[in-house]
LUMDOKE-423200 format. One line per 3 residues: their letters; for each residue x negated, y negated, z negated of N, C-alpha, C. Coordinates in pm, 1 decimal, padded with zeros to 6 digits. Each point is the difference from the previous one (the first is absolute). Layout:
BEGIN
a> X Y Z X Y Z X Y Z ~ ...
//
This chain:
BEGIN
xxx> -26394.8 -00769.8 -30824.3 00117.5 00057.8 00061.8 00085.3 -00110.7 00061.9 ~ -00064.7 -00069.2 00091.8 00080.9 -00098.3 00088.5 00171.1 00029.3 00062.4 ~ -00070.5 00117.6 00075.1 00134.7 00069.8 00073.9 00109.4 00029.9 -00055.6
xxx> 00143.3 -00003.8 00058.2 00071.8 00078.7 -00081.7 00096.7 00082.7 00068.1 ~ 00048.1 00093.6 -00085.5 00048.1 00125.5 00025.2 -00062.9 00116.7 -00078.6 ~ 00048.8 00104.6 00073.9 -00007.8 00147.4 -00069.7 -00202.0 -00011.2 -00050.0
xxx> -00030.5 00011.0 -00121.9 -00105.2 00058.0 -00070.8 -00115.3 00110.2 00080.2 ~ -00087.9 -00013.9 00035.5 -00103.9 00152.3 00012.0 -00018.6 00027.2 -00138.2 ~ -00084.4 00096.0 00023.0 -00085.3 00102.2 -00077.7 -00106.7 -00084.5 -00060.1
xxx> -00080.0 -00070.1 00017.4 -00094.1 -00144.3 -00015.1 00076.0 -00044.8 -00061.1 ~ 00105.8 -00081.3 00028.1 00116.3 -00102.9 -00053.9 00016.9 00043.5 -00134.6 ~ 00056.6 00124.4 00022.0 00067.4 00055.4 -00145.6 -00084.1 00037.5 -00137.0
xxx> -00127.0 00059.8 00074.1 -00126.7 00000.6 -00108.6 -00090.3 -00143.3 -00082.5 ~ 00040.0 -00073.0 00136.2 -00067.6 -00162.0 -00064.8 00131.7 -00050.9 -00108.3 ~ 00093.0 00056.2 00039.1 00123.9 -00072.4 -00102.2 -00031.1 00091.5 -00091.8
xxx> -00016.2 00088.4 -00037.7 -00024.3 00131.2 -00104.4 -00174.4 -00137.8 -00118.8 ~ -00044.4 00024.8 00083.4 -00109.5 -00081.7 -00060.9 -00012.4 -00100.8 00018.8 ~ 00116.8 -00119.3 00022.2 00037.5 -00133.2 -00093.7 00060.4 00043.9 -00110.6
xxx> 00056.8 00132.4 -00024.2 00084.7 00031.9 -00118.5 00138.3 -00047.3 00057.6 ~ 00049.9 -00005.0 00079.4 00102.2 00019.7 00027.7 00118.0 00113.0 00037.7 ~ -00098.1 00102.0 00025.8 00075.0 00139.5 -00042.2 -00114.7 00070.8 -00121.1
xxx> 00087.0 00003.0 -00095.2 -00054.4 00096.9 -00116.3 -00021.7 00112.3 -00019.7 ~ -00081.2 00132.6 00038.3 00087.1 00092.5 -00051.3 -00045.8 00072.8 -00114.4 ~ 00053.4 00065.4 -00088.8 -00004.0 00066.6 -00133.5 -00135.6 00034.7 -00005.4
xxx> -00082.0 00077.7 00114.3 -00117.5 00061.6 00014.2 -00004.9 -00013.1 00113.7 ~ -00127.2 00011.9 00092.5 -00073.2 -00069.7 00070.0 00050.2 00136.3 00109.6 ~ 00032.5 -00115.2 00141.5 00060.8 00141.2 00104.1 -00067.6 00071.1 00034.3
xxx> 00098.3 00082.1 00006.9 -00051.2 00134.5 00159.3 -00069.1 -00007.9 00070.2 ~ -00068.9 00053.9 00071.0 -00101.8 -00033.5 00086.6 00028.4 -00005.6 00141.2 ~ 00173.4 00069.8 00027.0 00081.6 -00017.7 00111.3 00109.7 -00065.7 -00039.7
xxx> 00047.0 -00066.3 -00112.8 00066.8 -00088.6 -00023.9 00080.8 -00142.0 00087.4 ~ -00149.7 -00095.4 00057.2 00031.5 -00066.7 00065.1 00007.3 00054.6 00170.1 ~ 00122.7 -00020.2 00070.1 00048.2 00066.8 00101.5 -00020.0 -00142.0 00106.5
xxx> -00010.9 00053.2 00124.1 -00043.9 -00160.8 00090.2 00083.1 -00085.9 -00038.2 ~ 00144.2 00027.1 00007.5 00096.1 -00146.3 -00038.0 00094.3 00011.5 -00131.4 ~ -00053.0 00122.6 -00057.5 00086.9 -00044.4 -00146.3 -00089.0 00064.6 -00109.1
xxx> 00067.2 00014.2 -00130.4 -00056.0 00075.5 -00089.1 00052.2 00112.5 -00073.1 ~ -00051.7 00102.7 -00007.8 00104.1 00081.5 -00070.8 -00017.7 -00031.5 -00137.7 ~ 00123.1 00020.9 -00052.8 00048.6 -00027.6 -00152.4 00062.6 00165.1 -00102.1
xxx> -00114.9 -00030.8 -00119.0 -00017.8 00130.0 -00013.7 00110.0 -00000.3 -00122.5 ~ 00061.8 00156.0 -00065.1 00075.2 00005.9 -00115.6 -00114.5 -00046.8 -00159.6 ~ 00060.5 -00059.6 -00046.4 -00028.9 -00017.1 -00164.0 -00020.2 00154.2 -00061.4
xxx> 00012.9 -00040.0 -00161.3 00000.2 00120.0 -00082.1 00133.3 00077.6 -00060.5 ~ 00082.8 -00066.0 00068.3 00149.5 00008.8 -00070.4 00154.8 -00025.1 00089.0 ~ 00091.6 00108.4 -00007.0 00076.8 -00014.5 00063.4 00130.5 -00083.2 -00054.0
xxx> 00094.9 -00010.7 00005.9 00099.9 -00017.1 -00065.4 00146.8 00019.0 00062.9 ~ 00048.1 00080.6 -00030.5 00143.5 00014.3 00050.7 00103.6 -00071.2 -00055.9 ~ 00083.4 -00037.9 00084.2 00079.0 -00117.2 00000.9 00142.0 00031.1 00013.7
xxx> 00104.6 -00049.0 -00027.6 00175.8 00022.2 00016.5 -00009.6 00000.9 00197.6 ~ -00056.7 -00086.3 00022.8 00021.7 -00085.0 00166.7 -00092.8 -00100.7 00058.5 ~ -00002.6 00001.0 00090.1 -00082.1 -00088.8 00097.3 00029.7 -00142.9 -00079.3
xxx> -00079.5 -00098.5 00006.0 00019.6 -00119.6 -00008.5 -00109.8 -00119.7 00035.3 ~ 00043.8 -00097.5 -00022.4 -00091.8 -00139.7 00008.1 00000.6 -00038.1 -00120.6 ~ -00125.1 -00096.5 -00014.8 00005.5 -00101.5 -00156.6 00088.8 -00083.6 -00006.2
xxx> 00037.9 -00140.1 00172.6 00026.8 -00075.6 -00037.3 -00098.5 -00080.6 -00043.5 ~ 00044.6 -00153.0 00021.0 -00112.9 -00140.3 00032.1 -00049.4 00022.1 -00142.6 ~ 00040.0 00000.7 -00104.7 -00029.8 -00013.5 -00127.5 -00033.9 00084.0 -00118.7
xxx> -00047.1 00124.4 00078.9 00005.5 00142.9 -00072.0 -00132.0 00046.0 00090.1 ~ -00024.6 00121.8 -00116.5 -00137.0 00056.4 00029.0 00065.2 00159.3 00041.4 ~ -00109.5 00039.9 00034.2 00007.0 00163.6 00051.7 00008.4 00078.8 -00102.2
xxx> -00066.5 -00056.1 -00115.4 -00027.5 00076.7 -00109.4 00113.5 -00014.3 -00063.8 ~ 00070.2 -00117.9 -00053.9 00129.4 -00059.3 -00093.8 00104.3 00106.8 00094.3 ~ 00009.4 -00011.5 00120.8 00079.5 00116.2 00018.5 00044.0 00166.8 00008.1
xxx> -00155.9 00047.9 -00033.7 -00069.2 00131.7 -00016.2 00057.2 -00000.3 -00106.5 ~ -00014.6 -00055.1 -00152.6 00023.3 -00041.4 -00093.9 00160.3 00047.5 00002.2 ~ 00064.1 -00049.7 00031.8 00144.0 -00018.0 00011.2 00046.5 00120.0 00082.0
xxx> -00052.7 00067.6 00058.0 00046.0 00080.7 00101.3 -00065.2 00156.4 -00006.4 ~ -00116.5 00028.6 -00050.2 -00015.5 00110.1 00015.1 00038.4 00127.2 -00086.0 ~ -00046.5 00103.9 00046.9 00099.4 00114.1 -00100.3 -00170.7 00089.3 -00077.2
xxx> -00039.1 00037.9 00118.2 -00116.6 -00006.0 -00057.7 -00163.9 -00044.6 00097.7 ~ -00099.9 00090.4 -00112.5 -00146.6 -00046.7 00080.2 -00084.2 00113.3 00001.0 ~ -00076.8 -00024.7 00129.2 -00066.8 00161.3 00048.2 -00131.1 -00088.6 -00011.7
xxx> -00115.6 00093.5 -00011.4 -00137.3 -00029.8 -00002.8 -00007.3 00099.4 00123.3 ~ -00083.1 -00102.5 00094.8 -00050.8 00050.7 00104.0 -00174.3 00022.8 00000.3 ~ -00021.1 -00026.1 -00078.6 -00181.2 00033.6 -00019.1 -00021.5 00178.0 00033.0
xxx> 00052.6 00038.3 -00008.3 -00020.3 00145.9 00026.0 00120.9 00072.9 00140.3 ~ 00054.0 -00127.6 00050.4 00122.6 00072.3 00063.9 00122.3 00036.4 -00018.3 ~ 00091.9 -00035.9 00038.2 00122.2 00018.1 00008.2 00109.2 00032.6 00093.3
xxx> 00088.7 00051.1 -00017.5 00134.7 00049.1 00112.9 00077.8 -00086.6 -00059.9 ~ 00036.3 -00092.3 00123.8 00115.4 -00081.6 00014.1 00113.5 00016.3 00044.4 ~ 00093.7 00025.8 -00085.1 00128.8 00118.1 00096.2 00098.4 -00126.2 00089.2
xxx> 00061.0 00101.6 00089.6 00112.4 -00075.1 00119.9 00085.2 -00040.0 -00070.7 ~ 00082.6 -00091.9 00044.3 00128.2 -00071.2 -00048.6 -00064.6 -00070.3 -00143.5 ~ -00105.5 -00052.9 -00007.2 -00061.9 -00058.0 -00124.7 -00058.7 -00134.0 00047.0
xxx> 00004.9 -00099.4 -00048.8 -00096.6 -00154.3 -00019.9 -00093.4 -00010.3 -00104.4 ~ -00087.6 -00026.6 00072.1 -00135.0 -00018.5 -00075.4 -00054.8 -00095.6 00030.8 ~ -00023.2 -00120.9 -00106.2 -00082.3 -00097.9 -00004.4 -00160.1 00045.9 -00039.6
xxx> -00077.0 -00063.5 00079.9 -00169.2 00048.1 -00020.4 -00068.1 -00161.4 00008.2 ~ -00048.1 -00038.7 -00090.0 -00146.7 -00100.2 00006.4 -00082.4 00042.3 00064.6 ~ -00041.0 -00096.4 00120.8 -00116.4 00042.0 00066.1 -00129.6 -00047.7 -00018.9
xxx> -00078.4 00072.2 00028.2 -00163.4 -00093.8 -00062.3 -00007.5 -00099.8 00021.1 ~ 00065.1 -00054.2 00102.1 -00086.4 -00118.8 00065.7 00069.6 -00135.0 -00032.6 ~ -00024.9 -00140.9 -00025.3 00080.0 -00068.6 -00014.1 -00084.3 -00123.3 00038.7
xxx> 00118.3 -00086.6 00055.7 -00021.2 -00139.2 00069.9 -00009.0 -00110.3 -00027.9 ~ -00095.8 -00095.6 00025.9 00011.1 -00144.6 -00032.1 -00064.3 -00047.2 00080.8 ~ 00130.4 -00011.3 00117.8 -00037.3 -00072.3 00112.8 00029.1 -00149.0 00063.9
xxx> -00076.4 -00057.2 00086.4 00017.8 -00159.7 00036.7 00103.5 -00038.6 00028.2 ~ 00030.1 -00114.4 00001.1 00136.6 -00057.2 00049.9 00017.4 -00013.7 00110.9 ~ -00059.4 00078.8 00102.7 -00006.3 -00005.8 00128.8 -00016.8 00129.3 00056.9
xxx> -00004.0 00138.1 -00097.4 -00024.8 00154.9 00082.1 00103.4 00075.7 -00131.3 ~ 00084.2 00034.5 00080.6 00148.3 00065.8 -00049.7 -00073.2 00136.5 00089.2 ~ 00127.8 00119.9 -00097.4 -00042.1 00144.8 00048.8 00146.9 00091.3 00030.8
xxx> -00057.8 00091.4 00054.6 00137.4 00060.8 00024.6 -00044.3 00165.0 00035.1 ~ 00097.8 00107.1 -00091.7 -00023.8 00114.9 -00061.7 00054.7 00107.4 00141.4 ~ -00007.9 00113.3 00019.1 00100.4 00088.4 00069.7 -00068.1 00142.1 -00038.6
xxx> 00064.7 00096.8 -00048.4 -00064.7 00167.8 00010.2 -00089.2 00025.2 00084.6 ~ -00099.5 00069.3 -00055.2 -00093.1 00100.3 00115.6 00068.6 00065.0 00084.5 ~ -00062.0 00055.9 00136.6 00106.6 00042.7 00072.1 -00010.2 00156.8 -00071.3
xxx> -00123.5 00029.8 -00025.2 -00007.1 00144.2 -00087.0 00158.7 00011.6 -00131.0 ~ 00043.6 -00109.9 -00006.9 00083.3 -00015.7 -00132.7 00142.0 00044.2 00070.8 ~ -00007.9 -00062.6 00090.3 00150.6 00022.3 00095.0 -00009.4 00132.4 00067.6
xxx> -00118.2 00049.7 00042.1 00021.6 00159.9 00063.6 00045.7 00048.2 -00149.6 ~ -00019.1 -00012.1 -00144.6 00020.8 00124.0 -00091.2 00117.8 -00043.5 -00039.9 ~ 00094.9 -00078.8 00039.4 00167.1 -00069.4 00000.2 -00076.0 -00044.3 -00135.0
xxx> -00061.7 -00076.1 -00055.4 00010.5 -00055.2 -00122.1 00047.4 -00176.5 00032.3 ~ 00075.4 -00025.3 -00122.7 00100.3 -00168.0 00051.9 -00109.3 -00028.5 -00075.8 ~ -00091.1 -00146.5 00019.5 -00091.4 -00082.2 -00107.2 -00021.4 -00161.6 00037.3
xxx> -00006.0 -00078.1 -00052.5 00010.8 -00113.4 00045.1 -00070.6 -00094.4 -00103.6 ~ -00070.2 -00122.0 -00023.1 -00022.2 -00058.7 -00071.1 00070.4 -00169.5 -00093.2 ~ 00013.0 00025.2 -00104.5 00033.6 -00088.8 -00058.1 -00094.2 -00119.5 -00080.9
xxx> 00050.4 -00125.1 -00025.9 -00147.5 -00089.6 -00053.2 00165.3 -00082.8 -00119.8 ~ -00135.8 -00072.8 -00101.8 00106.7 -00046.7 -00058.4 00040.0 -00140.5 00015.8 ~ 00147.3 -00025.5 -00005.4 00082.3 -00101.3 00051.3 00056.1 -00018.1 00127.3
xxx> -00052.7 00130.3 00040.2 00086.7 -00034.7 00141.2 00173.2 00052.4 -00008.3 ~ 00053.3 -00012.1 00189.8 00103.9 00031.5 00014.2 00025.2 00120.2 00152.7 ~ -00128.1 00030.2 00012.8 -00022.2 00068.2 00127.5 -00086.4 00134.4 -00052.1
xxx> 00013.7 00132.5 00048.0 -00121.5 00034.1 00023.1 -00075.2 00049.1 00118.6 ~ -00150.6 -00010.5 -00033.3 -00081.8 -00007.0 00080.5 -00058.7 -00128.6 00054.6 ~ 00050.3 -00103.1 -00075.6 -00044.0 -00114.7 00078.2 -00099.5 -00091.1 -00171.7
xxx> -00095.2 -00040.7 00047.8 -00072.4 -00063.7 -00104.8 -00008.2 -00100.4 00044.2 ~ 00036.8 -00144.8 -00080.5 00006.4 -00140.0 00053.9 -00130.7 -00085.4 -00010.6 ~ -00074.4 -00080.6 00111.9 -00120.0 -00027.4 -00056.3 00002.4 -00071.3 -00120.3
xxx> -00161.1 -00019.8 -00064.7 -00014.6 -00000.7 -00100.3 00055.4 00088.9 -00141.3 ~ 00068.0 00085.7 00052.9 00006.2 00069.9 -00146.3 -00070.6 00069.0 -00077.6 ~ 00014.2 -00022.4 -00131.8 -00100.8 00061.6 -00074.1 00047.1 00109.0 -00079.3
xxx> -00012.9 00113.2 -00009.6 00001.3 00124.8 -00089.6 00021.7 00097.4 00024.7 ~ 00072.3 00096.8 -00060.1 -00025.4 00151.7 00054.8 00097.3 00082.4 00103.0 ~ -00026.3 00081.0 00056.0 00062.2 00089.2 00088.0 00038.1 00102.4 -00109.7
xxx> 00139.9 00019.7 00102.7 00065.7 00167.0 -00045.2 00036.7 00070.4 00132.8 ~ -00030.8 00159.3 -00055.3 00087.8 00061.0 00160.7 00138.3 00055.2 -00042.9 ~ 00117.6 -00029.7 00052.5 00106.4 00106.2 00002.4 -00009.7 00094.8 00060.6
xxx> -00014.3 00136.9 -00059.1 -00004.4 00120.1 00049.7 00165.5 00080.6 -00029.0 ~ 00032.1 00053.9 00153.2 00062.8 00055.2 -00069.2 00042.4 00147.8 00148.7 ~ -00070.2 00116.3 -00070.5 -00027.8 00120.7 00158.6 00152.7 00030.5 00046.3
xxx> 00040.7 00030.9 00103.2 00085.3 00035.9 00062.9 00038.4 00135.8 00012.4 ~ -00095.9 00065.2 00066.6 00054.4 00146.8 00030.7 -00027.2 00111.3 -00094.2 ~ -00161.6 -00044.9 -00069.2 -00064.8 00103.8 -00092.5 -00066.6 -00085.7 -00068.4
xxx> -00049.4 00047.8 -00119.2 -00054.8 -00016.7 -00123.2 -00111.1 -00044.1 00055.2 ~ -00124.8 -00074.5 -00097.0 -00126.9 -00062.8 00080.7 -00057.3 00017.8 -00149.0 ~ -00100.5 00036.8 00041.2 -00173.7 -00021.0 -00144.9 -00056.9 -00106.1 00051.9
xxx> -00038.2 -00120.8 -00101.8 -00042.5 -00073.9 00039.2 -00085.1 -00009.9 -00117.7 ~ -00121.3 -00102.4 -00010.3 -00065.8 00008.5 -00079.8 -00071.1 -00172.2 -00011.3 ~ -00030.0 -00027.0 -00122.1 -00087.7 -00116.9 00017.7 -00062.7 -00094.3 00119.1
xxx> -00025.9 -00082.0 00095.1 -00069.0 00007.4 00103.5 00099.1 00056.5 00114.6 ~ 00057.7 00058.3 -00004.3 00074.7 -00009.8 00142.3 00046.7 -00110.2 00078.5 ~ 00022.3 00054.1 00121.3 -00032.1 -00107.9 00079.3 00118.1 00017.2 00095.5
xxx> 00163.5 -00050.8 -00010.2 00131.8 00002.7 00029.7 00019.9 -00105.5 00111.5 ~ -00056.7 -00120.1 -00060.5 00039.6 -00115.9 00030.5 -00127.3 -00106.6 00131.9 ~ 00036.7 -00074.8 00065.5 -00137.9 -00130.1 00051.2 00042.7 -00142.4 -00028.0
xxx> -00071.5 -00076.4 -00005.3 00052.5 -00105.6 -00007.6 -00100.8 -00071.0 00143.3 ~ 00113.2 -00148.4 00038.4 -00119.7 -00030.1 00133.0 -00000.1 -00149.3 -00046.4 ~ -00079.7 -00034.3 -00041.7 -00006.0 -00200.7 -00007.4 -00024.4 -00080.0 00114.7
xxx> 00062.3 -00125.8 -00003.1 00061.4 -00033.7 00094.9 -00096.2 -00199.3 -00029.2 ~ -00036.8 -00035.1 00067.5 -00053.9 -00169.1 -00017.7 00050.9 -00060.8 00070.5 ~ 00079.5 -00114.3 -00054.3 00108.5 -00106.6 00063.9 00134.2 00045.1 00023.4
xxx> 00050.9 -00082.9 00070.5 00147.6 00031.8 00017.3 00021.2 00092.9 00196.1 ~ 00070.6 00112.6 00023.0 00017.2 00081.6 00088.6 00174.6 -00062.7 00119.5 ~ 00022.8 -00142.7 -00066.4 00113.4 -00036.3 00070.3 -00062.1 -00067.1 00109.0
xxx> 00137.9 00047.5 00086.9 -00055.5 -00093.4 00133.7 00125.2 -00143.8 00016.5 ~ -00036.3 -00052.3 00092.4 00118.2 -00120.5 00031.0 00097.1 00113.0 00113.9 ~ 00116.6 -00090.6 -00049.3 00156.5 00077.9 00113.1 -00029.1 -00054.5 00125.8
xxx> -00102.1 -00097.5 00034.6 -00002.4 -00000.3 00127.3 -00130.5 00112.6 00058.8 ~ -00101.3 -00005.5 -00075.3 -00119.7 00116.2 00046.1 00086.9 00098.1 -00036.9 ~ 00103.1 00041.9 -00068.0 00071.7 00158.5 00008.3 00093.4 00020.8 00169.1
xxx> 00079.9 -00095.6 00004.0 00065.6 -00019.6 00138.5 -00088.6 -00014.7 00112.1 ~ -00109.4 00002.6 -00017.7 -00119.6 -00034.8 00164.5 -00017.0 00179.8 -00058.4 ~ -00033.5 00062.1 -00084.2 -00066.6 00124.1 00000.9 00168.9 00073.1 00056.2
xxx> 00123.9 -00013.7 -00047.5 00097.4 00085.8 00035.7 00024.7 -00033.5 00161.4 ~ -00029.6 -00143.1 00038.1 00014.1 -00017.3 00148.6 -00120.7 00026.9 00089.6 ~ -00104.3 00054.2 -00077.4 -00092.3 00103.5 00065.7 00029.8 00107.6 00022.1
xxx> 00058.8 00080.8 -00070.2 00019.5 00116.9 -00053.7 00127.9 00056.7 00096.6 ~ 00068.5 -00088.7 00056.2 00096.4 -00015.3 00071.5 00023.7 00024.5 00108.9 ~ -00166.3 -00088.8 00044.3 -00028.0 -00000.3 00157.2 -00114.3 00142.7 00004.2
xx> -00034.4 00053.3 -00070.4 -00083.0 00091.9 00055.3 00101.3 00128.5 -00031.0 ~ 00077.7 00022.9 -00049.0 00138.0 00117.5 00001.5 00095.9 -00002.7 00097.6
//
């Protein structure tokens, strides 16, 4: 993987089998998507007071811990009601190079059913953003908007897209692209 930038479908499966993406059980068979992956629900929900982050020095879990009210088993399905937060473990989990960082956003299927979901990792201060090299597990914040949602084990809310090297440019190659951009408007 010389190149860098946004991940294929190739990319993401050869990182799958360095063991750099884990997942609980062995994917889907439409799982890997050309430029990202979908990321499926765990066995267990957990409802929470509120949205939150870990923080540099805190886990996802130490704050589940601290925060939730209760826990749903999704092995058979569940209704996740509106105006509710739900923390979910997702199958899949990371231990990736110090050089391919990832970054999460909803299915668009997730946003037609108004459901809010986003992913969290532990120690960060962002979500949706995974810093390279990190190692350990994913969570999704779920939390539906308009109507109630059944969700079940294996669902599939969330993508993640991995990313190799750094995506900054120099302020002078940004100012030649805006003084392109300039002359052809």
């Amino acid at each position: 993987m010389a190149a860098k930038g946004i991940l294929s479908d190739r990319m993401i499966a050869a990182l799958a089998a360095q063991g750099c993406i884990v997942p609980a059980r062995p994917f889907d068979g439409d799982q890997i998507q050309p430029a990202s992956l979908d990321l499926r629900l765990g066995a267990v929900a957990y409802r929470v007071r509120a949205s939150f982050l870990p923080g540099p020095n805190t886990t996802v879990a130490e704050r589940i811990a601290d925060l939730k009210l209760h826990e749903i088993a999704l092995t058979q399905g569940a209704v996740l009601e509106t105006g509710c937060v739900y923390i979910v473990p997702l199958l899949e989990r990371l231990a990736l190079a110090d050089d391919v960082s990832a970054a999460a956003n909803p299915k668009s299927s997730t946003g037609r059913l108004d459901v809010f979901t986003r992913v969290i990792a532990d120690g960060t201060r962002g979500f949706d953003r995974i810093a390279a090299g990190y190692r350990g597990p994913l969570y999704a914040e779920i939390s539906p908007q308009t109507f109630p949602i059944l969700v079940r084990e294996g669902s599939r809310l969330s993508q993640i897209r991995f990313r190799l090297g750094q995506a900054l440019r120099s302020e002078e190659h940004t100012s030649e692209l805006l003084s392109l951009a300039y002359l052809v408007c």
